[in-house]
C-alpha positions as CSV (number, residue, x, y, z in Angstrom):
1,X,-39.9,-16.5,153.6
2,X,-38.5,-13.3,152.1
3,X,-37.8,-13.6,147.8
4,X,-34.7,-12.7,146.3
5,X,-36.1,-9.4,145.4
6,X,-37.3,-8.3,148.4
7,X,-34.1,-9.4,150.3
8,X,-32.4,-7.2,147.6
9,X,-34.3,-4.4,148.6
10,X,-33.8,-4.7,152.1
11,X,-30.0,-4.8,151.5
12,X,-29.7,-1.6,149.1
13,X,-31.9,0.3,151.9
14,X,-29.3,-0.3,154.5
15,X,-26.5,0.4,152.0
16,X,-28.3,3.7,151.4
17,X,-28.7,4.7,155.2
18,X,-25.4,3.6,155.8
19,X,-23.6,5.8,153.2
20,X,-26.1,8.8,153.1
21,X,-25.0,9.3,156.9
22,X,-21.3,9.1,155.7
23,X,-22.2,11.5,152.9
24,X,-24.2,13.9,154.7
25,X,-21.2,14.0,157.5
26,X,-19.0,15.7,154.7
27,X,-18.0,19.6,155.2
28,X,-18.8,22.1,152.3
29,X,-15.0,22.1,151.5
30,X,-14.4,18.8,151.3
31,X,-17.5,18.6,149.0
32,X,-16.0,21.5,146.9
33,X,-12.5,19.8,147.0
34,X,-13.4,16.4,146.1
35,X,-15.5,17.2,143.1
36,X,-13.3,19.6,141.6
37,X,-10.5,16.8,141.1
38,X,-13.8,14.4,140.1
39,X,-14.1,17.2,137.3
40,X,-10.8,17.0,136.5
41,X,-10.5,13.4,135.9
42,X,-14.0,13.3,133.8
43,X,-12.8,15.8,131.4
44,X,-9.4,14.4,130.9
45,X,-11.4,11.0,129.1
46,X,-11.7,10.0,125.6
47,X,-15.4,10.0,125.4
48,X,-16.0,13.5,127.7
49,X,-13.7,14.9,125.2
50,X,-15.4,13.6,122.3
51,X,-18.9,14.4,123.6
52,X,-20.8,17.4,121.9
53,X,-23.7,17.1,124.4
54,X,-23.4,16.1,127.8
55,X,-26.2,15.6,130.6
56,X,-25.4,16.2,133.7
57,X,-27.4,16.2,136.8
58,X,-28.0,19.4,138.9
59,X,-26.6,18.5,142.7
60,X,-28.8,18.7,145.7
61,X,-27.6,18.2,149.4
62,X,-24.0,16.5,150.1
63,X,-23.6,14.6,146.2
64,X,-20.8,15.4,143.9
65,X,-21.1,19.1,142.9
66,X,-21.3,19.5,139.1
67,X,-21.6,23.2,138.9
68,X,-18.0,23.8,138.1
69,X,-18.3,20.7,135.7
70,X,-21.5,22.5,133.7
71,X,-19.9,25.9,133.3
72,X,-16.3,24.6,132.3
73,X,-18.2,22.3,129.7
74,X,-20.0,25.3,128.7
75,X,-16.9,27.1,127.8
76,X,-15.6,24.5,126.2
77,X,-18.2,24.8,123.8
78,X,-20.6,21.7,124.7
79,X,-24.1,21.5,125.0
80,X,-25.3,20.9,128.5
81,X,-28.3,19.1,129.0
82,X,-30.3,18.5,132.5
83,X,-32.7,15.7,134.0
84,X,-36.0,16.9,134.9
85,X,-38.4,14.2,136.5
86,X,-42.1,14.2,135.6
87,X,-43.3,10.4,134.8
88,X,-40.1,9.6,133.5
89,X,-36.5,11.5,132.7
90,X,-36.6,14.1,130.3
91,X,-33.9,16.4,129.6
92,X,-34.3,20.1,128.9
93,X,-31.2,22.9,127.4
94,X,-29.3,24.0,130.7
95,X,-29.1,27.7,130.1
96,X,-28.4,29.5,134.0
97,X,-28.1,29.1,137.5
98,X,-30.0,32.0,138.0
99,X,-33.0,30.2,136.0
100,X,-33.3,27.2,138.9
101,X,-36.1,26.1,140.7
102,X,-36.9,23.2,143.5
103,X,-38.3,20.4,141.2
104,X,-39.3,17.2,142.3
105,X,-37.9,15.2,145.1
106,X,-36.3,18.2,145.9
107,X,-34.0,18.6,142.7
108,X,-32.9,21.5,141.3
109,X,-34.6,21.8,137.9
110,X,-34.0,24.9,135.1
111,X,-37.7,27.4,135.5
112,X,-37.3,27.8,131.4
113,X,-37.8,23.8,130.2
114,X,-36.7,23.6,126.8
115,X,-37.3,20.7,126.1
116,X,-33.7,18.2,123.9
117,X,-35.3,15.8,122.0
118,X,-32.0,14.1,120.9
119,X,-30.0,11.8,122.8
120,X,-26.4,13.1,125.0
121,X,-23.4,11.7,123.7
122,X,-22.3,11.4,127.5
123,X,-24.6,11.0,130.7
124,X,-23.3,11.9,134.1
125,X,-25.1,10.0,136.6
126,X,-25.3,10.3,140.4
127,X,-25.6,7.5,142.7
128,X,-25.3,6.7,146.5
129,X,-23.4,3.8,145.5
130,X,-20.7,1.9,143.2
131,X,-19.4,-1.1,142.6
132,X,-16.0,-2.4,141.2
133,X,-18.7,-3.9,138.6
134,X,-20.1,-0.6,137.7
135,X,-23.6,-1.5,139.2
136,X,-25.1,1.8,140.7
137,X,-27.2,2.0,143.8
138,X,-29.7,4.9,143.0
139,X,-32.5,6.8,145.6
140,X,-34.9,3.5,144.5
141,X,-37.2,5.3,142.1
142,X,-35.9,3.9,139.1
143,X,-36.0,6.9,136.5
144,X,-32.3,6.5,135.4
145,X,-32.7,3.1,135.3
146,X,-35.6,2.9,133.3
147,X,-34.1,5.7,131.0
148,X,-30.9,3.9,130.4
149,X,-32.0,0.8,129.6
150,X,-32.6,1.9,126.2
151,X,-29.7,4.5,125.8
152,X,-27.1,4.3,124.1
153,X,-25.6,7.4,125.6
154,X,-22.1,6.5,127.1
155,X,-22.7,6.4,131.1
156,X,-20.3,8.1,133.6
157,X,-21.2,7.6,137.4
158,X,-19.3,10.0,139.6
159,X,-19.4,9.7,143.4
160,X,-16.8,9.9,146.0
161,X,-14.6,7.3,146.7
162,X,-16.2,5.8,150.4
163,X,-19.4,5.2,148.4
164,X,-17.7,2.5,146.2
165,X,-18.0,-1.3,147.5
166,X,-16.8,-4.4,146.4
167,X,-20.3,-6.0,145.2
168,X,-24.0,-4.6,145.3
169,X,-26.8,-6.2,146.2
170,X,-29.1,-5.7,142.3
171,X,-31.8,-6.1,140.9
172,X,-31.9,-7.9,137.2
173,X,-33.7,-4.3,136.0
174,X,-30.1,-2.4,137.4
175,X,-28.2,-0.6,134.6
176,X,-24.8,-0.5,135.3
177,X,-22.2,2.3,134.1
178,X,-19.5,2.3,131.6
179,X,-17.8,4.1,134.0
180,X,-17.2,5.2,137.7
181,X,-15.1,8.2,138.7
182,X,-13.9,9.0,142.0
183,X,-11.2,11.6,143.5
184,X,-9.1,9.4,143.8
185,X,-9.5,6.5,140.6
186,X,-11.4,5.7,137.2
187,X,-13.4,2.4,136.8
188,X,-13.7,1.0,133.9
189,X,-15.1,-1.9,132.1
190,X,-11.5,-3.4,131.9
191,X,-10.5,-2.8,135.7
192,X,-12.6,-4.8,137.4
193,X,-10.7,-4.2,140.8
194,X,-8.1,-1.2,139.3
195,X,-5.4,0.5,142.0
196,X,-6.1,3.5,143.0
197,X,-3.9,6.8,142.0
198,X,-0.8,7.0,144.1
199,X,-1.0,10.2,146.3
């Protein structure tokens, strides 16, 4: 007989095959399209606005693009910082997209690591799923996971909106966001279920 957490795992694997074909099915427009108005809604909060430095993640294949989002925060004077992945998450100064290179698991890390001690005022964190709870399905490694459960650095996952569902399968060790932006709504920790923007 299966435990809990193995039946968990089972479950988030299936959610992940099923909405990574969805994803992956997307055109390079509608990828472009969708996460400019993401970008739009992220900078029009309270706490992107208030942030000095923000962390976002470098975007690899069909997720939410955030290169518009890393140079408009640039020109609005904020320090951009980036994951890279070694034996944990460790962020690094973003400085160009000519200074990229593959990291690992394929991600796009910056060539020049230099190397932010301090912690972002605002984390931007990719997912394959969301929940109306703010539980995030991730890739199943467990880096942001393990990083956020001891930062206090306000959490913003941003996705489209066919990869949010009702309820998760989780694990106890799950993080979950203080927020969850989509094109077409913001979910918060007081909307449990909020409407989405009216066309």
């Amino acid at each position: 007989m299966y435990s809990r957490d193995t039946m968990v795992t089972h479950m988030k694997n299936a959610l992940r095959k099923e909405i990574l074909a969805e994803r992956d099915g997307l055109r390079e427009t509608q990828i472009l399209s969708m996460s400019l108005i993401i970008k739009e809604k992220l900078f029009s909060t309270e706490h992107f606005q208030k942030a000095k430095t923000v962390c976002f993640y470098l975007a690899k294949g069909s997720e939410v693009s955030t290169k518009n989002m890393i140079e408009s925060a640039l020109s609005l004077g904020k320090h951009v910082v980036v994951p890279v992945t070694g034996e944990k998450i460790e962020f690094v100064h973003f400085t160009s997209f000519e200074d990229l290179r593959r990291g690992r698991f394929g991600v796009p890390e910056p060539s020049t690591l230099k190397p932010h001690s301090e912690e972002p005022d605002l984390i931007v964190v990719p997912g394959i799923a969301f929940d109306l709870h703010l539980h995030r399905l991730g890739y199943g490694k467990g880096y942001y996971d393990k990083y956020l459960a001891t930062s206090g650095a306000y959490r913003v996952g941003i996705c489209y909106d066919f990869q949010v569902v009702p309820v998760l399968p989780r694990h106890e060790q799950d993080v979950p966001m203080d927020e969850v932006i989509t094109e077409k709504r913001i979910i918060g920790k007081n909307e449990k279920n909020p409407a989405k923007d009216k066309d």
